[in-house]
DOKE-565171 format. One line per field, with one value per residue (C-alpha): residue number from 1; residue in one letter; chain; x, y, z. Coordinates in Angstrom, 2 decimals. Example, Ala and Ser with C-alpha at 12.3 -4.5 7.8 and 13.67 -1.06 7.14 Angstrom:
pos	(1,2)
code	(A,S)
unit	(A,A)
px	(12.30,13.67)
py	(-4.50,-1.06)
pz	(7.80,7.14)
This chain:
pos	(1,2,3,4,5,6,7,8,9,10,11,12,13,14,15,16,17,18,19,20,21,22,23,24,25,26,27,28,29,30,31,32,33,34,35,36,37,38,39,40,41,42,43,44,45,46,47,48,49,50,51,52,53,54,55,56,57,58,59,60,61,62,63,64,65,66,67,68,69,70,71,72,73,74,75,76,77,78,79,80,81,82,83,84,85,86,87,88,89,90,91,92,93,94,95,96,97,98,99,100,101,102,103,104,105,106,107,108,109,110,111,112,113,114,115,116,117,118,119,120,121,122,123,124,125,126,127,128,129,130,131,132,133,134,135,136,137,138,139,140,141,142,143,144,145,146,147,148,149,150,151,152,153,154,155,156,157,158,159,160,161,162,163,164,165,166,167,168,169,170,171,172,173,174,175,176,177,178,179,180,181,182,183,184,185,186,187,188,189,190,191,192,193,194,195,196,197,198,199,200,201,202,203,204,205,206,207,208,209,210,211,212,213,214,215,216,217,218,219,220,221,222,223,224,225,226,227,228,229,230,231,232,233,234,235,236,237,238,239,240,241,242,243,244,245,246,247,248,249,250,251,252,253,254,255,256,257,258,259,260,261,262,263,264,265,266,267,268,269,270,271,272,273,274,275,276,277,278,279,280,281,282,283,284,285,286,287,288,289,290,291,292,293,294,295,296,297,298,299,300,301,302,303,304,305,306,307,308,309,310,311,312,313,314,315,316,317,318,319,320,321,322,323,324,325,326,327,328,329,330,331,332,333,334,335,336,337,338,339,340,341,342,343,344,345,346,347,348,349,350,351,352,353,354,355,356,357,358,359,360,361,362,363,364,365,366,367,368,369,370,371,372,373,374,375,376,377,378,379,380,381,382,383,384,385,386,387,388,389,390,391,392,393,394,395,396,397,398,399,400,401,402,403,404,405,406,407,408,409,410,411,412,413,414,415,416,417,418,419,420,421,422,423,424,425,426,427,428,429,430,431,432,433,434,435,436,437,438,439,440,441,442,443,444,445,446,447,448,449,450,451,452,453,454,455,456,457,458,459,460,461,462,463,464,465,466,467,468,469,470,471,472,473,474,475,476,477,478,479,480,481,482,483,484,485,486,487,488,489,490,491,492,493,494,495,496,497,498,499,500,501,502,503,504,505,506,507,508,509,510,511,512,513)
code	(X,X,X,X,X,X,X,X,X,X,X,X,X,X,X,X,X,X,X,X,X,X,X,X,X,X,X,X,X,X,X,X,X,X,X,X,X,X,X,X,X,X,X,X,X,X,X,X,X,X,X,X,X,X,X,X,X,X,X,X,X,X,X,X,X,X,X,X,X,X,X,X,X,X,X,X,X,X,X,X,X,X,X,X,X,X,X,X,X,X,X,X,X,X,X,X,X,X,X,X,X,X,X,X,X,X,X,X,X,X,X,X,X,X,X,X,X,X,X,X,X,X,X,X,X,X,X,X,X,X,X,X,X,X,X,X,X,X,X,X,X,X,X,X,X,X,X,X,X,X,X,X,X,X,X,X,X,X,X,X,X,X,X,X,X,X,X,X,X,X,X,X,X,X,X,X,X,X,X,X,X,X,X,X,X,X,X,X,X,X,X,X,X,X,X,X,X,X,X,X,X,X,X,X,X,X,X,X,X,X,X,X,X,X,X,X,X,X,X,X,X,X,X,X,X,X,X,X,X,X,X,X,X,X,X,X,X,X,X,X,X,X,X,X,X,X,X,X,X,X,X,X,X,X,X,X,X,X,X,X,X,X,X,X,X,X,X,X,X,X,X,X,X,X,X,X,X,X,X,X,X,X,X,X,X,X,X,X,X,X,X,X,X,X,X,X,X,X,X,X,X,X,X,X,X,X,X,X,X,X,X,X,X,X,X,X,X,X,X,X,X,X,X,X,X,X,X,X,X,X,X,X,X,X,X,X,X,X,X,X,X,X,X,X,X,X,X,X,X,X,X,X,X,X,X,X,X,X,X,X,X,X,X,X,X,X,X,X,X,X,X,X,X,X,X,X,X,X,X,X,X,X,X,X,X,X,X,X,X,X,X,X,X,X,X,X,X,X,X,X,X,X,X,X,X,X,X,X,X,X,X,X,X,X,X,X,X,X,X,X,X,X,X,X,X,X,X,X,X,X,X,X,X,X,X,X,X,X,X,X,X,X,X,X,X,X,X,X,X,X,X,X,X,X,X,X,X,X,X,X,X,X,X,X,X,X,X,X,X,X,X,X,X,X,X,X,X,X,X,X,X,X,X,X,X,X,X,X,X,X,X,X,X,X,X,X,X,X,X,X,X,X,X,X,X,X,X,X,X,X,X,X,X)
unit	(A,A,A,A,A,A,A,A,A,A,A,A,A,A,A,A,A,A,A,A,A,A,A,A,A,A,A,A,A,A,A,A,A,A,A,A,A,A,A,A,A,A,A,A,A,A,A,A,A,A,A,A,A,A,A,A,A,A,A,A,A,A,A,A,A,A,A,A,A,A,A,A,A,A,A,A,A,A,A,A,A,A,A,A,A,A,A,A,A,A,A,A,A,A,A,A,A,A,A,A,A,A,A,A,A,A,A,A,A,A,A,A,A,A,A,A,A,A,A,A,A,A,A,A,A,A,A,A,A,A,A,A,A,A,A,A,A,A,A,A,A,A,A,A,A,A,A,A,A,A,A,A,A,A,A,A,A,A,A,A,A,A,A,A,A,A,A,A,A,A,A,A,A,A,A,A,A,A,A,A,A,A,A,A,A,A,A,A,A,A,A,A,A,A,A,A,A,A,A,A,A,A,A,A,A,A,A,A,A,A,A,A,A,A,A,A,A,A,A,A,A,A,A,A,A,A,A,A,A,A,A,A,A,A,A,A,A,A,A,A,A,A,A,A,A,A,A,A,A,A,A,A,A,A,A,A,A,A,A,A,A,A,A,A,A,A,A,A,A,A,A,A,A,A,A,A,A,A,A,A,A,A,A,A,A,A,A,A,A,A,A,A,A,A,A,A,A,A,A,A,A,A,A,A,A,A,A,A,A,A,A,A,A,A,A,A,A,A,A,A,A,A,A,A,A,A,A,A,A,A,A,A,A,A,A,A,A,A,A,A,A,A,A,A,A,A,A,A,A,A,A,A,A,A,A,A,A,A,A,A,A,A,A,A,A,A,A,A,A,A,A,A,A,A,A,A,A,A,A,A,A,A,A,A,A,A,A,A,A,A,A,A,A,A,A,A,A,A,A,A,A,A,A,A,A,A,A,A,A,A,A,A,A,A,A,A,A,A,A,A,A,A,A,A,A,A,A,A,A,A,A,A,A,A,A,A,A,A,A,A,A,A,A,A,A,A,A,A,A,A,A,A,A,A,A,A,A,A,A,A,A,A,A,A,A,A,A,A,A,A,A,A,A,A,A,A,A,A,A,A,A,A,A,A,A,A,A,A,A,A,A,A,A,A,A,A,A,A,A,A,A,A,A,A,A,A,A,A,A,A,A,A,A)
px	(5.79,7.42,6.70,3.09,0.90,-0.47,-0.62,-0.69,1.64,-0.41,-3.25,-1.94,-1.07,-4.59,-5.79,-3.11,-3.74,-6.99,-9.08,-10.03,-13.60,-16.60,-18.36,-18.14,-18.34,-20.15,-22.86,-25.74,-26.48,-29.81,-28.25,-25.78,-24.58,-24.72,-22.76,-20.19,-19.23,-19.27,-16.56,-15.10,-14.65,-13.26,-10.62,-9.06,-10.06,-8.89,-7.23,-10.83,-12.98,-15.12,-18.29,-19.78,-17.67,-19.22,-22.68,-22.75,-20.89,-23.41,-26.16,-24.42,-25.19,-22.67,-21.73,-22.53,-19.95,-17.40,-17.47,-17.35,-13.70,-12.76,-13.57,-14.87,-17.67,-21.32,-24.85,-26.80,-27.84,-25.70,-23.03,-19.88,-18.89,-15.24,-14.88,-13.43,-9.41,-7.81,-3.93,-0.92,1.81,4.79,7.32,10.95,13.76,16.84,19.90,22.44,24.29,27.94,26.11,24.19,26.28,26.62,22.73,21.68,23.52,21.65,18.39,17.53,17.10,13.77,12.21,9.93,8.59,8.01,6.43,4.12,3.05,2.28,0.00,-1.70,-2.55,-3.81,-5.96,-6.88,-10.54,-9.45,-7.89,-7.88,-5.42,-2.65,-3.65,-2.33,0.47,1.35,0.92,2.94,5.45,5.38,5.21,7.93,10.27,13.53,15.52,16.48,20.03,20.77,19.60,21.05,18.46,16.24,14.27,14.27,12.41,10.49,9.88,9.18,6.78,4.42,4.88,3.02,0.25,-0.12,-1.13,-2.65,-5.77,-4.10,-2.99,-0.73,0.70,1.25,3.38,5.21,6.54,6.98,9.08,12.11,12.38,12.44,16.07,14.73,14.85,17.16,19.67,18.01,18.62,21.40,20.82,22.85,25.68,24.03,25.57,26.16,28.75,28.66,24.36,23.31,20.73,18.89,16.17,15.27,14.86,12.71,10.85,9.69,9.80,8.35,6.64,4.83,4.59,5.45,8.57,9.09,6.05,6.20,9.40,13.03,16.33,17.18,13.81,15.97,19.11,17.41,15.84,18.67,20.17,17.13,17.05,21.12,21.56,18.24,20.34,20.39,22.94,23.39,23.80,23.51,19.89,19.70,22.36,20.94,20.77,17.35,16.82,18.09,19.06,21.90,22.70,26.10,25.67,22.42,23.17,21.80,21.92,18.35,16.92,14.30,11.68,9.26,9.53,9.68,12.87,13.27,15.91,14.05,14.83,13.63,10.40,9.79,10.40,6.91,4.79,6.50,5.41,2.38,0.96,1.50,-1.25,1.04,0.95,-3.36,-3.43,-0.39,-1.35,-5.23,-2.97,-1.15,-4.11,-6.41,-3.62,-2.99,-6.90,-8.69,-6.92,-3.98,-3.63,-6.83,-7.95,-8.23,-12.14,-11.68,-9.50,-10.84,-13.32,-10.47,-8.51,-11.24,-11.66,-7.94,-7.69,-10.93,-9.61,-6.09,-4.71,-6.75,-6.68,-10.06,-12.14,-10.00,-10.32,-14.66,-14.52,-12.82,-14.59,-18.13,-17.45,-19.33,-15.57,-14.14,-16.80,-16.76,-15.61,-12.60,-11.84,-12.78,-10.40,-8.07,-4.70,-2.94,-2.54,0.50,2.78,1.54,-1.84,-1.96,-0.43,-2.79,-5.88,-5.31,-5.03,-7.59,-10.12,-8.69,-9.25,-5.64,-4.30,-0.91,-0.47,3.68,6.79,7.56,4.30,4.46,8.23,7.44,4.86,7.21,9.90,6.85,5.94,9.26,10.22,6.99,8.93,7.88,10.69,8.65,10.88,13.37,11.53,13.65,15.12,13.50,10.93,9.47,7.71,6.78,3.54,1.39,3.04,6.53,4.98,4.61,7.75,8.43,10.14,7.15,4.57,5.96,6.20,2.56,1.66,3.72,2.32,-1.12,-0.37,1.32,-0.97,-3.60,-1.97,-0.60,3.72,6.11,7.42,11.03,10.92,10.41,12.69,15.46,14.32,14.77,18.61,17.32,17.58,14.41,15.91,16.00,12.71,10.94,12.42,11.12,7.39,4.91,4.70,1.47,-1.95,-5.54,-7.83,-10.84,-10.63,-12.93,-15.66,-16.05,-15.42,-17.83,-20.43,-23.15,-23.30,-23.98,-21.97,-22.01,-22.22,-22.40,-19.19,-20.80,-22.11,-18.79,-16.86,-19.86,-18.84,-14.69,-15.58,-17.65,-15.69,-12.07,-12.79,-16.09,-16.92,-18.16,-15.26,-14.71,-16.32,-13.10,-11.26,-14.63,-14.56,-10.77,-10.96,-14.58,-12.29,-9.66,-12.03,-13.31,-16.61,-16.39,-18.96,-18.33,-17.54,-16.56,-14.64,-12.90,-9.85,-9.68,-12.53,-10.53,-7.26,-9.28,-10.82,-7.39,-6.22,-9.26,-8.32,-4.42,-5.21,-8.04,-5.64,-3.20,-5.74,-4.78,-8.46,-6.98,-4.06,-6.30,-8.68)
py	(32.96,36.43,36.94,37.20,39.37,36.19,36.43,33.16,31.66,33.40,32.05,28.40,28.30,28.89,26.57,23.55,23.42,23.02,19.38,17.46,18.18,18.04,15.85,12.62,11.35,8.19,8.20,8.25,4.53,5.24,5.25,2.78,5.10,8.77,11.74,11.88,7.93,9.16,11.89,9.20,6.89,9.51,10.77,7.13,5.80,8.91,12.25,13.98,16.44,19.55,19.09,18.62,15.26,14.26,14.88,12.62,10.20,10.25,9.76,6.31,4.90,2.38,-0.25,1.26,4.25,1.32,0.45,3.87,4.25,0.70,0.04,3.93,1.94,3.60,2.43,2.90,6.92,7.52,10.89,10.57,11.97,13.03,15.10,12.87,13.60,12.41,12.30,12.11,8.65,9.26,9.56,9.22,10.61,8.08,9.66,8.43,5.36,7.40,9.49,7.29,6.29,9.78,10.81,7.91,8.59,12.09,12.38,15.42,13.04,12.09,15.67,14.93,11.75,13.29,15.66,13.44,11.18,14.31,15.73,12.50,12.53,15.69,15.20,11.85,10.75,7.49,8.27,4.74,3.59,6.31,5.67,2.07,2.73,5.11,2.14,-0.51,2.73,2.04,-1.80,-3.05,0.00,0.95,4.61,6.45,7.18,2.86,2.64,5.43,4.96,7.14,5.32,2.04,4.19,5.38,1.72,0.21,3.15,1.93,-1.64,-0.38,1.74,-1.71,-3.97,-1.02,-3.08,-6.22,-9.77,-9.16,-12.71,-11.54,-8.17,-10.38,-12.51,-9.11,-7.88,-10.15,-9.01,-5.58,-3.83,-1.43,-3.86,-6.08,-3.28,-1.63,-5.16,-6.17,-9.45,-8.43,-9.51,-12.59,-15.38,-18.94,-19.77,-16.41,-15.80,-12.28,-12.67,-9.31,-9.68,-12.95,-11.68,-8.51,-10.66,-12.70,-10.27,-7.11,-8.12,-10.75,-12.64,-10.44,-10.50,-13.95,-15.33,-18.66,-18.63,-20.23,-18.65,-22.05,-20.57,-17.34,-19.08,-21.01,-18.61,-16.63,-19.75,-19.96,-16.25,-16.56,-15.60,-13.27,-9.32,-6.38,-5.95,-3.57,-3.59,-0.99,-0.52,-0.55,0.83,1.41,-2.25,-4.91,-8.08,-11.15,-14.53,-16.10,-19.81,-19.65,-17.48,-19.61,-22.51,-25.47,-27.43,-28.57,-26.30,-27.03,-23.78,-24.73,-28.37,-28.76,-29.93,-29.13,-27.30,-24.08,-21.05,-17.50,-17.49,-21.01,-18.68,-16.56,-19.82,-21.26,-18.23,-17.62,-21.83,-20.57,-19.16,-15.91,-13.62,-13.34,-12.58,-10.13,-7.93,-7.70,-6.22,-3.89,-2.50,-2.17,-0.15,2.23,2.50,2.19,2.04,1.18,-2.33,-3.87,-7.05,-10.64,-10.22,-6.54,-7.89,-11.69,-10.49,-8.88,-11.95,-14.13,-11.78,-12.27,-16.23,-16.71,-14.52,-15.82,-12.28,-10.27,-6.73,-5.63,-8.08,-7.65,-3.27,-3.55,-6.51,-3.93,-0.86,-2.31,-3.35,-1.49,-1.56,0.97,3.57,2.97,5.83,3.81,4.51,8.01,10.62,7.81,8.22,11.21,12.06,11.14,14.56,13.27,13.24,16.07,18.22,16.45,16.66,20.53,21.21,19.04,21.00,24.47,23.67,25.16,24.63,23.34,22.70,23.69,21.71,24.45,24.54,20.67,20.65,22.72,20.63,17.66,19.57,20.70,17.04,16.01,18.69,17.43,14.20,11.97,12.53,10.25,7.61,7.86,5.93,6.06,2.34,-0.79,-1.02,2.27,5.25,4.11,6.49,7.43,9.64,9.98,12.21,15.12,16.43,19.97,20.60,19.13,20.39,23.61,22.38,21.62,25.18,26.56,24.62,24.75,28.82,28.76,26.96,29.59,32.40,31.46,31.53,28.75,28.54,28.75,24.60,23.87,25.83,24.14,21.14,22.45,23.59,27.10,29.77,31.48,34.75,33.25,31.82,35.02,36.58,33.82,33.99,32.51,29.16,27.95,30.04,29.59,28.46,28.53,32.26,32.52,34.26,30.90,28.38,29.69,30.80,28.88,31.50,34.65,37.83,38.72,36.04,36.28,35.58,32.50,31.42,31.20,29.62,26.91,26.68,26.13,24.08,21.66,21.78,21.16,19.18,17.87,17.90,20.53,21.87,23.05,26.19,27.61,27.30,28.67,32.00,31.73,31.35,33.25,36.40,36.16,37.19,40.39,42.12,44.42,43.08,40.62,40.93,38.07,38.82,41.65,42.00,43.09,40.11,37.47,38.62,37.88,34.68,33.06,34.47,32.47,29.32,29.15,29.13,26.33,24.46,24.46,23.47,19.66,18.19,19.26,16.29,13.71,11.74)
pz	(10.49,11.16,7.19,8.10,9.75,11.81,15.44,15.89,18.45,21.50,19.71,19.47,23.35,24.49,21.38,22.32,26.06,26.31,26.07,23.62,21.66,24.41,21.72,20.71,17.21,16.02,18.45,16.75,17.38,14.92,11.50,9.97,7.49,8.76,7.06,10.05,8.24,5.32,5.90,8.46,5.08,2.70,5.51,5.75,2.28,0.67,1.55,2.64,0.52,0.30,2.13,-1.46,-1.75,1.52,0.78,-2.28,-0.67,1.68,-0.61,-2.03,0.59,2.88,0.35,-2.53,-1.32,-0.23,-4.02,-5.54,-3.74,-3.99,-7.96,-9.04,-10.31,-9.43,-10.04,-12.68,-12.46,-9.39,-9.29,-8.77,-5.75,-7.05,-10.29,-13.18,-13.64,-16.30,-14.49,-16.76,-16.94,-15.22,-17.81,-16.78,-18.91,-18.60,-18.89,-21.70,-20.70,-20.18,-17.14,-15.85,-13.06,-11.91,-12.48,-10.98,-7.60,-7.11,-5.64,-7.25,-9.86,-8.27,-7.68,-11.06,-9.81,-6.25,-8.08,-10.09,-7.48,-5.03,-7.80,-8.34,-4.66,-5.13,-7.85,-8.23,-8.39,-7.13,-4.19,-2.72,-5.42,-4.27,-0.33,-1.16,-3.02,-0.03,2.21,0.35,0.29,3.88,3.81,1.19,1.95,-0.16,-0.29,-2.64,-0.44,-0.63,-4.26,-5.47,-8.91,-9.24,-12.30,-10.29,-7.33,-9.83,-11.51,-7.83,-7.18,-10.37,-9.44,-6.24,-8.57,-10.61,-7.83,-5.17,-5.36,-6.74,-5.09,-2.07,-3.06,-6.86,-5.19,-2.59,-6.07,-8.07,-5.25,-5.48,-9.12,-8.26,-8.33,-6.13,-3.50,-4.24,-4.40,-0.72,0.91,-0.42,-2.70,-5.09,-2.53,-1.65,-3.43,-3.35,-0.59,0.63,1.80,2.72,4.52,4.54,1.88,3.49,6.65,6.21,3.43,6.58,9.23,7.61,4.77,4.92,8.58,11.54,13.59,14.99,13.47,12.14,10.84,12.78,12.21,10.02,8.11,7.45,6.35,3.82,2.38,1.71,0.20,-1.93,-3.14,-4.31,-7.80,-7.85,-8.27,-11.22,-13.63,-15.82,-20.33,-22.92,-23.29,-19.51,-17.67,-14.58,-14.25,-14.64,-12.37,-13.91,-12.24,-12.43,-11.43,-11.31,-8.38,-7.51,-4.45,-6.42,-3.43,-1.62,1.21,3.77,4.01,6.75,7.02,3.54,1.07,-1.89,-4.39,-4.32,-5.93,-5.74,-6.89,-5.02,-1.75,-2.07,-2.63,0.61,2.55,1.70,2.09,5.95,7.82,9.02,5.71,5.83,9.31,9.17,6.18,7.97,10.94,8.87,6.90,9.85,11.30,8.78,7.79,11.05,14.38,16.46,18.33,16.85,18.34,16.56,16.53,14.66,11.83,11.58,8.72,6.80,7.39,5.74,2.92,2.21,2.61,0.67,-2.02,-2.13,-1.40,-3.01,-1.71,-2.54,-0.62,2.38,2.39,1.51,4.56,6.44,5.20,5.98,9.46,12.43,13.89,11.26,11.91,15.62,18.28,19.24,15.05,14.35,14.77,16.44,14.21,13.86,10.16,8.52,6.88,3.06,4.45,6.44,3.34,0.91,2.94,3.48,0.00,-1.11,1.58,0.31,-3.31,-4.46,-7.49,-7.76,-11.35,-11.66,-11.03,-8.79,-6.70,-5.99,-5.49,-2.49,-1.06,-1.76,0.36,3.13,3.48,4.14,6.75,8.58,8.64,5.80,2.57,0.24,-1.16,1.73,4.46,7.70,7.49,6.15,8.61,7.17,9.05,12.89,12.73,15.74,18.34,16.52,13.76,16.38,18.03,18.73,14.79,12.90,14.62,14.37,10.78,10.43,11.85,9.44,6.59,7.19,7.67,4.53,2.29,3.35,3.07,-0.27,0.28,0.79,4.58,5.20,6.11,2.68,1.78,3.80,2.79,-0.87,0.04,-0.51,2.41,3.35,1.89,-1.44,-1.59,-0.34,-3.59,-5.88,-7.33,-4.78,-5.55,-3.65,-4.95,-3.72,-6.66,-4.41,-2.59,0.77,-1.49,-3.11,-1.07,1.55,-1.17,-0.12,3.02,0.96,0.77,3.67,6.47,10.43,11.60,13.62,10.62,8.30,11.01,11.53,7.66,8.40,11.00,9.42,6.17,7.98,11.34,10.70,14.13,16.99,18.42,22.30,23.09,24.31,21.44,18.76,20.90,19.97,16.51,16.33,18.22,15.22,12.87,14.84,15.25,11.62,9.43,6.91,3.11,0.90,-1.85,-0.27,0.89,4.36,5.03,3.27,4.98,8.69,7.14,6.18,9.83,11.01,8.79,9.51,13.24,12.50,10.80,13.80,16.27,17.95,16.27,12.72,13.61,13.52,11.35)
């Protein structure tokens, strides 16, 4: 921060003490689908928008707007309320079979596929699909520290594209065959006469059913009986290794899963699992977690748990039962979960309209996303990021200042840069790597050339927070852009505008969605 001319940590004191917003949103009890849902929707289904996205969101209408995210399909005559982006495959450059032990062991080996999902994120008109791959991220977690590969992080990460909106039963199958996992937990070393039983346990516990639910210790030992012989090995046109069973290392004897007998094998295990009721009722959890809001009651997620058993674990039902629902676009659900690093990041530079178009522009907001606590593709353990409350602590919030100051202002922040083993020094001698592609002139257009200053911040307000914020903290942020008349396009106005916005940006209301 001492880089800028941003007096902003006097600023944040009076802006982080005070109270939450004096208003409430979701009130108005007349309307089942106001604008305040509609941004509500694109927040958790997506990673926000301009107040242009909103607005023809909006005018979709509920379900129609439901199936726009879900499917990107619109009615006959209808806009899209995204802009079409055609976003490139991820291609992967294997290195030659004699350093592939070595490459494969680095991490820097995954900086282009950070790269490529970040700017997908960014991008996408189908922001829905990466919001779900982000969350089986979360779900079915593996590092790249344990697997050491970065093209099978890469090849787990477009399993997760492939079935974002797939069958939850169909990913719970592909996932034993991914080395990705079977390398994180540790089947490679389960074998017959010798069971590890890692993958069988988070298979049950964190996957699929829920810690202690429906499933016995006994369960867990068979299982990892029954998933013996599934692991990765390695030939010349793959040397980084490819799932393959083997039944010499497979215990051939029988098993009984859940009260049943039987010699099963791996991909028996799934099929055992998922004829319980625990797996419908535990992914409905999950996704009204990560979508809606903490601690949700049977009654909130029952229609998302019929969606799924009705479907036989198809996604899509389950996210338009849950997307529908009065519950998602209650109070209790609005502005209720404190926005994850990636979305925090995303959603900022969605809002600002900047374009990051370089390896070196999304390497840094790879690097800022981490140092705000989420290093994508290195979840913390298996049981992936805890959420809530532990995403603010004294370093990332600081972090998340920073960043959002950053992004504004158009420089890296010295976090990223530790987090790209670079010292601040360095990186303040490198070409900027983050630019604005929408300037204040024309993202705040629609107010003329030369707005009040009530007016533009009524703008930033509604275009960032999207709701009324205490009167305390406007005079705050109205004070930060002074009394001298207004003059988009210039320089000394757009200087006190991105003042304005970086301190906006920082306020507790900007946390949330």
């Amino acid at each position: 921060m001492s880089r800028r001319n941003f007096k902003i940590l006097p600023i944040l004191a009076v802006l982080s003490c005070l109270a939450g917003p004096v208003w409430a949103a979701g009130n108005d009890a007349a309307a089942d689908w106001s604008r305040d849902d509609a941004a509500h929707l694109l927040r958790r289904a997506g990673f926000s928008g301009t107040p242009e996205d909103i607005n023809r969101l909006h005018a979709l209408g509920k379900r129609a707007a439901v199936e726009y995210l879900i499917t990107g399909q619109l009615a006959k005559g209808a806009a899209a309320p995204l802009e079409k982006v055609d976003l490139p495959a991820l291609q992967v450059q294997a290195p030659a079979a004699a350093a592939a032990a070595q490459a494969a062991k680095k991490a820097a080996a995954l900086v282009p596929v950070r790269d490529w999902w970040v700017d997908r994120m960014i991008r996408t008109d189908r922001p829905l699909e990466e919001k779900m791959t982000l969350f089986w991220h979360g779900l079915f977690t593996s590092g790249i520290r344990e697997v050491k590969s970065a093209d099978q992080m890469a090849e787990q990460n477009q399993l997760f594209h492939t079935y974002a909106l797939g069958n939850y039963k169909v990913l719970a199958h592909q996932i034993l065959h991914d080395p990705a996992m079977l390398k994180y937990l540790n089947n490679n070393q389960n074998l017959r006469g010798r069971p590890n039983e890692n993958l069988a346990r988070e298979l049950c516990e964190l996957f699929t059913m829920g810690e202690g639910k429906g499933y016995t210790e006994k369960d867990i030992a068979e299982i990892a009986r029954a998933l013996t012989g599934a692991t990765v090995r390695g030939g010349v046109k793959n040397p980084q290794g490819a799932y393959v069973f083997l039944p010499a290392k497979h215990d051939a004897t029988p098993k009984t899963i859940f009260g049943k007998t039987g010699n099963f094998k791996p991909d028996d295990v799934v099929d055992l699992i998922f004829d319980q009721p625990e797996p419908a009722n535990y992914l409905a959890r999950k996704l009204w977690e990560f979508y809606a809001f903490p601690s949700p009651t049977d009654a909130d997620i029952a229609p998302v748990v019929a969606a799924l058993r009705d479907s036989h674990y198809e996604v899509a039902p389950a996210l338009r039962a849950m997307f529908v629902s009065p519950g998602f676009y209650s109070d209790k659900a609005k502005f209720a979960i404190i926005k994850s690093p990636t979305d925090q990041l995303i959603e900022t530079i969605r809002q600002l309209g900047i374009s990051t178009t370089t390896p070196q522009q999304l390497t840094a907001v790879c690097a800022a996303i981490g140092a705000c606590g989420q290093t994508l593709f290195q979840p913390p353990n298996v049981r992936g990021w805890p959420g809530g409350d532990d995403w603010i602590t004294a370093a990332t919030l600081y972090a998340r200042y920073n960043n959002a100051a950053a992004l504004v202002d158009g420089s890296i922040q010295p976090a990223a840069a530790a987090a790209n083993n670079k010292s601040p020094r360095a990186v303040a001698d490198e070409p900027r790597r983050i630019t604005i592609a929408s300037q204040p002139a024309k993202m705040f257009a629609d107010l003329g050339p030369s707005p009040t200053a009530e007016e533009l911040l009524d703008a930033a307000i509604d275009r960032f927070l999207e709701r009324p914020l205490h009167p305390v903290k406007r005079k705050v942020l109205l004070d930060s852009l002074g009394s001298a008349p207004l003059r988009l396009g210039t320089a000394e106005t757009d200087a006190r505008i991105r003042q304005m916005l970086a301190l906006l940006l920082s306020t507790p209301e900007y946390q949330v969605e």
